[in-house]
N, C-alpha and C positions, 0 to 999 in steps of 0.2 A: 504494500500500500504506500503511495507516494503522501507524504503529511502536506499540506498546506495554511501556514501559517501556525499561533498557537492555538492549537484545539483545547488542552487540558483549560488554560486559561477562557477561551472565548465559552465553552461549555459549562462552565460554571458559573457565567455568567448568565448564560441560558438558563437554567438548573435553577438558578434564586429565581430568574424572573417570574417564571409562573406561581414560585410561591411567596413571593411578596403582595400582602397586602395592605401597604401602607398608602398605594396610591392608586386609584384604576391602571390594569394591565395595558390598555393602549395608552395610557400617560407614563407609567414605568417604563415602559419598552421604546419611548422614543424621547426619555428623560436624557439630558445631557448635562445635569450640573457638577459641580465637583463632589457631593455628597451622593453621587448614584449610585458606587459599588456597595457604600454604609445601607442605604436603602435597600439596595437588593438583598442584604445577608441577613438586615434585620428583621423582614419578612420571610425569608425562607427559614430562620430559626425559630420563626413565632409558629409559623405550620409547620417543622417537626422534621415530615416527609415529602416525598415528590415519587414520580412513579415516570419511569426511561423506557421507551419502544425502541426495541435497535435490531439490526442486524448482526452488530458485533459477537463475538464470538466470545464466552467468558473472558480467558486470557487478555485481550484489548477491553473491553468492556470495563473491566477490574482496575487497567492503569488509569480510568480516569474515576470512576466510582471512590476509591479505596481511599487514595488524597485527595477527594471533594469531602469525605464525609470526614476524615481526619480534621480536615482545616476548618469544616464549618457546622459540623455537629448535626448537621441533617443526615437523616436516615435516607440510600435511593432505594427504591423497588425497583427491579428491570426486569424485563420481558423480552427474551429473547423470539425472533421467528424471521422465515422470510420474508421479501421484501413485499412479495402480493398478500399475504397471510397479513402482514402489518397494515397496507394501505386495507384490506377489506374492513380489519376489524375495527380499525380507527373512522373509518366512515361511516360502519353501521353505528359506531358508537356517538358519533357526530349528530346524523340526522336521527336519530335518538334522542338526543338533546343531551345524554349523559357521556360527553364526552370525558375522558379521566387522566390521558396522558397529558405528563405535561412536558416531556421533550419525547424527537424523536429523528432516529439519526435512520435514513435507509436512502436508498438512490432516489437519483433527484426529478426522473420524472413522474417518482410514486409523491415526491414532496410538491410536487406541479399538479398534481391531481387532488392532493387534499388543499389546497391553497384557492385551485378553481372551486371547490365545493365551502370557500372561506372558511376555512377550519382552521388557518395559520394568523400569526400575526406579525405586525412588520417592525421588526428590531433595530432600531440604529446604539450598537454599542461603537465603543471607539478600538475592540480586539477588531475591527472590520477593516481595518490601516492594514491591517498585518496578511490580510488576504490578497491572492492572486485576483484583479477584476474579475476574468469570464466567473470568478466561485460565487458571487456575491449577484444577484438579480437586481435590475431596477426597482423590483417592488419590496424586496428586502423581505421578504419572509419567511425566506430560507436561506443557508449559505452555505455553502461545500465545503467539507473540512479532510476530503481522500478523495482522491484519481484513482479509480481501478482503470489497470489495461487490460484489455483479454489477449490471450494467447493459446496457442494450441500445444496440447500435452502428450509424450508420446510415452512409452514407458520404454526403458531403455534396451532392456531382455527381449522384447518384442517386433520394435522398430530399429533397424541401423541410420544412426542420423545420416548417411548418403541415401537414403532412400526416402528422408521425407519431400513432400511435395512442395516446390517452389510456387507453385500458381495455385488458385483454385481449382484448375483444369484438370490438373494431373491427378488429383482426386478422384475422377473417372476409370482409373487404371484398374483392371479386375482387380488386381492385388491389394485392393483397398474396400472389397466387397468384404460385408460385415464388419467390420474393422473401425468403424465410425460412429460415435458417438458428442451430443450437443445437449445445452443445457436448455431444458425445454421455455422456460420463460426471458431467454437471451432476444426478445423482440428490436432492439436498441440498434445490437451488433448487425444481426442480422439484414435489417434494414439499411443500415449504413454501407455494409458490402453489395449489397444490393444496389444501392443508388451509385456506387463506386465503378458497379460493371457496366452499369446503362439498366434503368427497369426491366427491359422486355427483355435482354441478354441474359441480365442476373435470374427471374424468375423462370427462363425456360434453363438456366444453367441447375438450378438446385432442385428442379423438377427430374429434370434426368438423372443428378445426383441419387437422388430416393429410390427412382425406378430403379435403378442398373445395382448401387453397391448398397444401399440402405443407410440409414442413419438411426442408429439406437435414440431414443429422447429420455435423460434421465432430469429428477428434479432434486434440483440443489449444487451449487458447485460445489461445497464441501465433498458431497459423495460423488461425485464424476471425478474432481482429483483424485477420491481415494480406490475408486476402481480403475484409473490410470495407473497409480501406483502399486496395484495388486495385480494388474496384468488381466484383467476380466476384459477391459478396453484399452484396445493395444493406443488407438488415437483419440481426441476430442477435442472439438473446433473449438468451444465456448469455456474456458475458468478462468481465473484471475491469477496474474504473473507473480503476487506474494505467494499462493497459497501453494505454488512447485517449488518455490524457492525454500519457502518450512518442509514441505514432502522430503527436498535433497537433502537439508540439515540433518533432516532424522535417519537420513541412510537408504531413502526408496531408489529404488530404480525410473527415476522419472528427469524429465527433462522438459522444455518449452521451445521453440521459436514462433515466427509469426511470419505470415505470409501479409505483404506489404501490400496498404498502408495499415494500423495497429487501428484496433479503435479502440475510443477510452470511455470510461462513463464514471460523473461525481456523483460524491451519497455527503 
């Protein structure tokens, strides 16, 4: 995961906001004085707890949790799940009227979609200096704080890296029949290579992809790394370039390149 800017810091920022209640939340959230940070802590200490929807993984999850609650005595609740699993719940909870989270970190056009449903609010803190532009939107309701790249994962015992495919093309080669698998909710990527080929090019190119060699559809990139890494699926177009990088650390047989250009997506 590529960090962008300080997250521990701008997150805890986030994290008091919704539990400050010393001033209406759209006056907190767009408060600029120099007593604002005192303001934020001393509402989030008077409510206690706060409750985190994330994507994160415990391990990550923890390095910001562990010293937010250290430094400020709030209790978090976090809720681990996927990225559609998070946008569904939070919107049923939304037009429910009971909505209950009050941060939530998952890719950015699940956060473009609860934002259109006004679910989000629009924060100007001053950790926003410290962010790359394209992370931060005009409307400020959200702000990227990781770049995933995706990459294609091969497992090493399986594939000879002179034998992975330089194009998409060459993915057509029998010797790639069954042998392929994608992470079934990568809508992002997939569109992006698509538009990359030419529409009509790209949709009749992954059409014929299906028909001739197949493409397994698994859900989750944790488990499509992890059945890279165990050799179930020798190849897979769709994980994220951290999570082979930890696979290697730990000793798997697994590896990445990427067939040019990379695409990336913020959470």
């Amino acid at each position: 995961m590529r960090k962008m800017g300080s997250v521990p810091i701008y997150l805890a920022a986030l994290l008091t906001l919704q539990a400050a209640q010393a001033q209406s939340l759209p006056e907190l959230a767009l408060y600029a004085g120099p007593d604002r940070e005192q303001r934020l802590v001393e509402g989030a200490k008077k409510e206690g707890t706060l409750l985190f929807y994330t994507t994160f993984p415990p391990e990550y999850a923890n390095q910001l949790i562990e010293p937010y609650e250290r430094r400020y005595g709030v209790k978090v609740n976090y809720w681990r799940a996927r990225s559609e699993m998070i946008l569904s719940r939070a919107l049923a909870e939304g037009r429910a009227g009971s909505a209950t989270a009050d941060v939530i970190t998952t890719i950015s056009p699940q956060l473009e979609a609860l934002r259109r449903e006004g679910l989000l609010q629009e924060v100007r803190s001053p950790y926003q200096q410290e962010h790359a532009d394209f992370a931060i939107p005009a409307h400020r309701e959200w702000v990227a704080t990781l770049q995933h790249v995706f990459v294609h994962a091969y497992n090493t015992n399986k594939v000879r890296k002179s034998e992975l495919p330089r194009r998409f093309q060459d993915l057509l080669a029998p010797k790639w029949k069954g042998k392929l698998a994608i992470e079934g909710d990568d809508h992002e990527w997939l569109s992006s290579v698509i538009a990359d080929m030419g529409e009509a090019q790209g949709m009749r190119f992954w059409r014929e992809l299906v028909a001739t060699n197949g493409i397994s559809v698994r859900s989750g990139h944790p488990l499509l790394t992890s059945l890279v890494a165990s050799g179930e699926i020798p190849l897979a177009l769709t994980v994220y370039q951290y999570s082979v990088e930890q696979a290697k650390k730990k000793g798997s047989p697994i590896d990445w390149f990427v067939i040019e250009p990379a695409v990336s997506i913020t959470n």
